[in-house]
N, C-alpha and C positions, 0 to 999 in steps of 0.2 A: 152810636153811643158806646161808652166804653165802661159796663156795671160788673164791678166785680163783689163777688158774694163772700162775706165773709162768715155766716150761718146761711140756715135755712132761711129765716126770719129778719135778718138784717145784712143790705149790701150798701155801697159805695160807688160813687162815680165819681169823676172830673164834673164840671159846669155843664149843667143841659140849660136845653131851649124851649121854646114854646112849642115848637114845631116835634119834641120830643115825650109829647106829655100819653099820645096816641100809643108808642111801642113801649111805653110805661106803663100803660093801662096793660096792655097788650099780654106782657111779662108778667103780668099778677101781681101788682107791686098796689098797696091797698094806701098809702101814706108818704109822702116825702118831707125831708127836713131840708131845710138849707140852712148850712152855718156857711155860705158865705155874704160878707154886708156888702151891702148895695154899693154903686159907685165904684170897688173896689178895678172894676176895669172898664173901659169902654167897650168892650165887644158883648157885657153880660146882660142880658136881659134884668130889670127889674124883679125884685120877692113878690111883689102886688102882680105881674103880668104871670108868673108861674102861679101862684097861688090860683090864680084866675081861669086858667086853662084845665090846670088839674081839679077844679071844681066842678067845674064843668061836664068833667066823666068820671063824676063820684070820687074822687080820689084828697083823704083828707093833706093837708101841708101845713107846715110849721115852719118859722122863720126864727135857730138860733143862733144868730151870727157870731164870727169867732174872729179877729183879729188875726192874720199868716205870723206863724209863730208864739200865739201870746195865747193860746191855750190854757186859761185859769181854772179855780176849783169849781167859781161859780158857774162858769160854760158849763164843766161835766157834770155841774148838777141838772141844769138845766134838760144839757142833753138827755141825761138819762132817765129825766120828769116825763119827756116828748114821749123816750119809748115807751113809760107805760103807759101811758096816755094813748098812744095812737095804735090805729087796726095795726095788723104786721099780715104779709113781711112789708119793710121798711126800704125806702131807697133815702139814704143822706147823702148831702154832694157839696164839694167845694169848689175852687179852682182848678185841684188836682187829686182829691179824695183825700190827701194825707191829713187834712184839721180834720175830716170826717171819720176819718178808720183810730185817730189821737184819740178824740172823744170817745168812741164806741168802748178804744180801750181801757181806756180809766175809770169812765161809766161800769163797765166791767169786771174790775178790781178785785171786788171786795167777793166776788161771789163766783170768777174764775180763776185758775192755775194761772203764775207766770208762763208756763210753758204751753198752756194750751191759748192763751191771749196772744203770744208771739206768732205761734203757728200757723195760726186762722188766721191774721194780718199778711203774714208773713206771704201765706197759699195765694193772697187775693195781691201780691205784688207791693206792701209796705210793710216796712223793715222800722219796727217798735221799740228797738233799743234803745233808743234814744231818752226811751220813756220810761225806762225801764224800773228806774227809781221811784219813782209816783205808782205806779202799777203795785210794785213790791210796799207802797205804802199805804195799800187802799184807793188808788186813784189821788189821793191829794199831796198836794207839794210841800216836801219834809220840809220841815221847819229847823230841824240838827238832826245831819248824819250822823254825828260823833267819829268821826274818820281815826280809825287806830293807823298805823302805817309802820310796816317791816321792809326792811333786805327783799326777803325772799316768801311768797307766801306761795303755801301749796294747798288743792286741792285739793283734797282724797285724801284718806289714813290708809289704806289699803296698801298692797306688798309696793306697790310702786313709789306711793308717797312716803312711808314712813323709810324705806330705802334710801332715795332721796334726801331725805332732810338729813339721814344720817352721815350718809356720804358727803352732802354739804357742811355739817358741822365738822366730821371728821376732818376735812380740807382747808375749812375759813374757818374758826370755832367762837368768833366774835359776831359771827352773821347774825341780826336779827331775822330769826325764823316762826313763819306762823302757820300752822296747818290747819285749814279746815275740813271739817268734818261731822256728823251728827250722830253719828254711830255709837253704841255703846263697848262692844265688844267687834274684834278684829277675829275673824277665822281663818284659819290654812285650809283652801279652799280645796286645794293638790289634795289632800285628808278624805275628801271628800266621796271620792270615790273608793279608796278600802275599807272607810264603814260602809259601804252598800255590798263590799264586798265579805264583811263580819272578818276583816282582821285589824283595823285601830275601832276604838271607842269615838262617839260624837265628841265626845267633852275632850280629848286630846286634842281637835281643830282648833280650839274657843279660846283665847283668852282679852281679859278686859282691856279696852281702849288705852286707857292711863296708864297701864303697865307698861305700853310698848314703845308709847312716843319718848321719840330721845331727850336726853337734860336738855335743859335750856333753848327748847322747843316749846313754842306755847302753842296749846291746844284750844282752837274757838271751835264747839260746841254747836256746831249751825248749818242749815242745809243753804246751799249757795240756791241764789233766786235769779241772778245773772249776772253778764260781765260789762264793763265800759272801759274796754284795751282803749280808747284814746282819750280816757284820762286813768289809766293806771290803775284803778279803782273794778272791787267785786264787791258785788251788793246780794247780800245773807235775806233770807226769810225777814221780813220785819224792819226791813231798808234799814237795816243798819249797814254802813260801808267800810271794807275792810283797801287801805291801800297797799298799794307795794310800786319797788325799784323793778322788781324779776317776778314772773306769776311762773308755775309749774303745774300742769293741767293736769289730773291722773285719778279720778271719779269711776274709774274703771265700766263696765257697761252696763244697759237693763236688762233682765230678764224677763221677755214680753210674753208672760202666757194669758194675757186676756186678747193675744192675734188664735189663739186655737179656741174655738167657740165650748163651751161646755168643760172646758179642761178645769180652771181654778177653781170650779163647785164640786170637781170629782177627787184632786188633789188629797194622797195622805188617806183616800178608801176605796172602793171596786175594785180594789190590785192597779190603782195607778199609783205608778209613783217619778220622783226625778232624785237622784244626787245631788243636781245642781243646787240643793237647798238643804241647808244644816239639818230643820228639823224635819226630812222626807229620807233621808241616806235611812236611816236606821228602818225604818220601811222596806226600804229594797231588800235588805236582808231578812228581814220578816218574810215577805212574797216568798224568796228564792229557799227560806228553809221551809215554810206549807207547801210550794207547789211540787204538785209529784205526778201531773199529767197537764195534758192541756196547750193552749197556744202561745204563746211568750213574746212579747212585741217590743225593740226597742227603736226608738226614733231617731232621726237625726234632719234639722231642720236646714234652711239654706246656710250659708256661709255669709256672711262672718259668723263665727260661734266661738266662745273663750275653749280654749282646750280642746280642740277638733276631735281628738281618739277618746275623748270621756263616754259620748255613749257609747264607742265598741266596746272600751275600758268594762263595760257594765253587763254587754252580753256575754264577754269570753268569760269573766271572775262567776257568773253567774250559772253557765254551760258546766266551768269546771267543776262545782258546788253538786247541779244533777249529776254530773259524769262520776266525782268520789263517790256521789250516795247509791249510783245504780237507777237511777228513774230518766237518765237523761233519753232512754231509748223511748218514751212514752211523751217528752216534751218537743212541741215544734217552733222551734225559734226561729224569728222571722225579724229579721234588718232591715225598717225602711226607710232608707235615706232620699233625703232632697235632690244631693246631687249627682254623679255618672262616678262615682269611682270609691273601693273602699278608701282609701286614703292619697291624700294630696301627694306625696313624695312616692315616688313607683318604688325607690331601693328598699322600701320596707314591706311591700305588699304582699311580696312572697312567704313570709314567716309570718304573714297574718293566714292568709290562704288557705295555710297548714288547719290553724289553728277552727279556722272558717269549715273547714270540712271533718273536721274531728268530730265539734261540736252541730253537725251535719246541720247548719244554721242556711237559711234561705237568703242571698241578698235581692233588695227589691231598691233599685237602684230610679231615681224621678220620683220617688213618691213622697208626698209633703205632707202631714198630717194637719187638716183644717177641722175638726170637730173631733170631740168626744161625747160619748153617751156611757157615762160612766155605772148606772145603775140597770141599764141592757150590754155592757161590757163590748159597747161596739165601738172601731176606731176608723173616721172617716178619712178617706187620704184623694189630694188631687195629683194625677199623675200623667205629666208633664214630659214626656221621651220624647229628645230631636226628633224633629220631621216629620208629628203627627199633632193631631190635635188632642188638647187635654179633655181627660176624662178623670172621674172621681168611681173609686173604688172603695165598701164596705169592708172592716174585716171585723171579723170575732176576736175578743182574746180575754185570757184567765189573769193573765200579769201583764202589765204595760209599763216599761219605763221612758223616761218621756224625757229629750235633748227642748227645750223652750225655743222659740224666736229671739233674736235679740239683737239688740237695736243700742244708739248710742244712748244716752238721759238726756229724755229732754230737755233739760236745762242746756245743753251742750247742745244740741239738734238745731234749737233757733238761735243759738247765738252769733255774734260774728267771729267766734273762731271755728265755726266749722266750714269745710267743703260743702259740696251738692247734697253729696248721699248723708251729712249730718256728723261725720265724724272729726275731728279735729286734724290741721291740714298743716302737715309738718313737713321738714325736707328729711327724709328717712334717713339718712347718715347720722347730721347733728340732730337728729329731734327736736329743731327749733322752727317754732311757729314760720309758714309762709311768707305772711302779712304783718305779721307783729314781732319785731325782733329783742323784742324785752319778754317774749314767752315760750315754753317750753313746755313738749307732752309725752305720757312715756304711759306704759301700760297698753288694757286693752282698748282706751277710748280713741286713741288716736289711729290716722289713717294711713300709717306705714305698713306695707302689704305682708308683715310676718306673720308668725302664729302668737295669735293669744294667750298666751301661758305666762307662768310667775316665773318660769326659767327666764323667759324675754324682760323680763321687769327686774329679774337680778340683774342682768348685762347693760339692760339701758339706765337702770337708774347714776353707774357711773359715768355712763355716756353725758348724762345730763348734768351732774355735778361739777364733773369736769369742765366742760363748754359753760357754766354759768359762771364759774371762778375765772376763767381766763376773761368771759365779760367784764366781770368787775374789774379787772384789769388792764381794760383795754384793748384786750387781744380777739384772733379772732377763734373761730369753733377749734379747736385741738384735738378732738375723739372724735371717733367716728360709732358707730352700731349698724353688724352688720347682717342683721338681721334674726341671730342664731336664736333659737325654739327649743324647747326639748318637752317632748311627748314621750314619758313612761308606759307603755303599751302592756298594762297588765294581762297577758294574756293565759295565764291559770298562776293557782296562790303557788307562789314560788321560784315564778318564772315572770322575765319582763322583756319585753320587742326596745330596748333605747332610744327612741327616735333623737335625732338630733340635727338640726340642718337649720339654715338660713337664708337669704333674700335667692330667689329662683330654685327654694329648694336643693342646694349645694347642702353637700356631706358636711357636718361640724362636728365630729366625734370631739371626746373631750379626753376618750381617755385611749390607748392605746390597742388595737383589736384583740389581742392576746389576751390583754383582763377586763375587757366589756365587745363585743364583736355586736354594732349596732343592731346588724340588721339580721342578725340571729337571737332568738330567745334566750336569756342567760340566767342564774342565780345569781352573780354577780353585780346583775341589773335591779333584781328583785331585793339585794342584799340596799343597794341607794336609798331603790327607794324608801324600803319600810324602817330602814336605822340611821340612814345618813340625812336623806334629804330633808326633813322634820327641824333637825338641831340646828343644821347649817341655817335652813329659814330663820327661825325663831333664835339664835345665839349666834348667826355670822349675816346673813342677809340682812335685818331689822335694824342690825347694831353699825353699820355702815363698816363691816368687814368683810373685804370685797375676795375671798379665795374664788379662784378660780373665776373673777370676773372683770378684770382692770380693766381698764377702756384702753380700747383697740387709738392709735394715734389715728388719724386723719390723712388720710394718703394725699390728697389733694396740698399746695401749701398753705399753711393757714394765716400766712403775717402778711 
């Protein structure tokens, strides 16, 4: 037998037998459905000979037959009558599970996630796209999409999209563009880390959605529910379907802190805090101006993470802060990262090093934090170092700032344009989809091996602009993106480490070593960031003015 579990409560099989009803019983399986009708093949056993067998050893059955492909409203009602009706857990079976895992889904509609119906099907080996529209409708089959249909529809408001559309308009300026999005207000996320360092204001990161999307861009208002790349079509919260000629994928990532147990109940009090959240930054700098003894813990979870050096970013601004006031000789800062090394690019690690021993900060390198106990201020960590076995280690601490898990959205996770690991699977040069060559992805959701950062979303979103305009005209990719990152390494207020580098971690200085020297701490570094970098976003980035970002040509030939 081949039962695959899609809950605790309800699994799925291909067609069983008589002679199968014993390792049924066996499995704890209290009920079976069959939606498939009689006759349908000659090798199947009759509903009346299974009903009969499974009666036999206590086990109640139902017979909803479903038609191979014709899966209607009234099936999923049906279906989903059985389930409350019958013991659980549940075994349903067809010819191949897939009318069985259809139903469960729809049945399931109205009272779970698109994203968590994909999932669980997904885990148990069927792929629910197909459905996807019915699911987003409450299980039943719309009756009018209302299909709007654009050029170019994008994904995300965020630096990459709203980039994007601008760099598009600025190139085609007839393009009908649509972006979606639900968000109200857009933040500069880069911001984020010198309010925790108390040198910008929250309300400097923030401004509103509508202010930023370009003319003649229309803004749909809506959280995307999933995708149907082979009809061109993305279907929004509330099956409404939005089409396009070109989709641009750029939803940017999750921040997964319900993978740390106890964490989002402690969030914002007990001296936990993260940057990674608009309204926690200003927190960090609360902690860092009370504490004046004690333990000080900052995290860093596995990789991928947006902005790789943001929790160091938080313990050096924060060490500097003790060190001006005189109390740093009293605090013990303590670095536990996930993985073996302060940072990815070794040319920069030496001017962290400095900094790492100034602030006589401790690294605890394999250590992954999986619980907090925010109201006994304890931080549980499993630690994980080649060539031994893991163990979990308690620690104490007075202030914790916390790097999250983070994972792609699940809406993007079970769709068909992710890879394995659930990120979106693009050819890293053009950042055009794999599989689907009418899409395009740029930012942190996609699975190009750079660093996550809004510098990489300045450079690709020309990449993308470009290569979609030579689509429209027949041509082929023109741009290439070559991976370049830049990590501002604030390592005390006034000074900043430049990181800047791309695919294999290759040097990508931008500016000449004389007046920025990367991999030395500069003012001139520090000078970007706090006066340059801000405007450029918000008055050259947003607006599809590309300084210092043109797209790199395509070394390959593109005709």
């Amino acid at each position: 037998m081949d039962i695959k579990k899609i809950t605790e409560k309800v699994s799925v099989s291909p067609q069983i037998t008589v002679n199968d009803i014993a390792e049924i019983k066996a499995a704890g399986f209290r009920a079976i459905i069959c939606n498939r009708p009689d006759g349908e093949g000659a090798d199947q056993p009759s509903f009346e000979e299974v009903e009969a067998a499974a009666k036999a050893v206590g086990i109640d059955a139902r017979y909803v037959p479903v038609e191979s492909g014709m899966v209607n409203d009234e099936d999923v009602a049906a279906f989903g009558a059985s389930l409350e009706d019958l013991p659980r857990p549940v075994l349903a079976y067809c010819r191949t599970g897939t009318r069985s895992a259809t139903l469960w889904s729809l049945s399931e509609a109205k009272t779970r996630s698109m994203p968590d119906i994909l999932a669980a099907t997904k885990d148990a080996g069927y792929d629910m796209n197909g459905v996807a529209r019915r699911i987003a409708n409450g299980g039943k089959t719309p009756t009018d999409t209302g299909d709007a249909k654009y050029d170019v529809v994008i994904v995300g408001a965020g630096a990459g999209g709203i980039s994007v559309a601008a760099s598009l308009k600025s190139r085609k300026s007839g393009l009908s563009i649509a972006v979606i999005d639900p968000a109200d207000i857009h933040y500069y996320q880069p911001g984020w880390t010198m309010v925790g360092g108390g040198i910008f204001e929250a309300s400097q990161t923030a401004k509103t959605m509508g202010s930023l999307i370009p003319s003649g861009v229309k803004w749909i208002k809506a959280a995307v529910a999933a995708f149907e790349p082979q009809n061109n079509a993305v279907i929004l919260d509330g099956c409404r379907v939005v089409k396009y000629d070109r989709l641009v994928v750029c939803p940017g990532l999750k921040l997964d802190w319900s993978c740390v147990e106890g964490l989002e109940e402690t969030l914002g009090r007990n001296g936990v805090t993260s940057n990674y959240r608009y309204d926690l930054a200003p927190y960090t700098w609360q902690l860092v101006q009370e504490t004046k003894q004690g333990r000080a813990l900052f995290t860093q979870p596995p990789m991928p993470i947006k902005c790789a050096g943001a929790p160091q970013k938080a313990m050096y601004l924060s060490g500097d802060a003790w060190f001006r006031r005189g109390v740093l000789k009293n605090i013990d800062i303590q670095f536990m990262n996930a993985g073996g090394v302060l940072f990815g690019v070794k040319d920069y690690v030496p001017a962290l090093m400095e900094y790492v021993e100034k602030y006589d900060a401790t690294l605890n390198f394999f250590h992954n934090l999986i619980s907090v106990d925010g109201p006994a201020k304890t931080a549980t960590f499993r630690v994980a170092k080649p060539d031994t076995d893991p163990t979990e280690v308690t620690v104490e601490f007075d202030m914790m700032h916390v790097c999250p898990p983070q994972t792609a959205p699940d809406f993007i996770r079970v769709s068909p344009l992710a890879d394995a690991t659930g990120w979106v699977d693009v050819d890293q040069a053009t950042l055009r989809h794999k599989s689907f060559d009418n899409i395009w992805s740029l930012g942190d959701v996609m699975n190009a091996p750079n660093a996550k950062t809004a510098a990489a979303a300045r450079k690709q979103a020309p990449t993308v602009a470009e290569n979609i305009v030579a689509d429209i005209r027949g041509r082929s990719a023109v741009a290439q993106y070559d991976g370049y990152g830049s990590c501002p390494l604030t390592v005390e207020r006034g000074k900043i480490v430049l990181a800047e580098f791309g695919y294999g971690g290759a040097l990508k200085p931008s500016f000449p070593a004389w007046l920025v020297d990367g991999t030395k701490p500069t003012r001139a570094a520090w000078f970007l960031k706090e006066k340059m970098l801000p405007p450029i976003y918000w008055q050259a980035m947003l607006r599809g003015k590309e300084w210092m970002a043109k797209p790199e040509q395509l070394k390959v030939a593109a005709e």
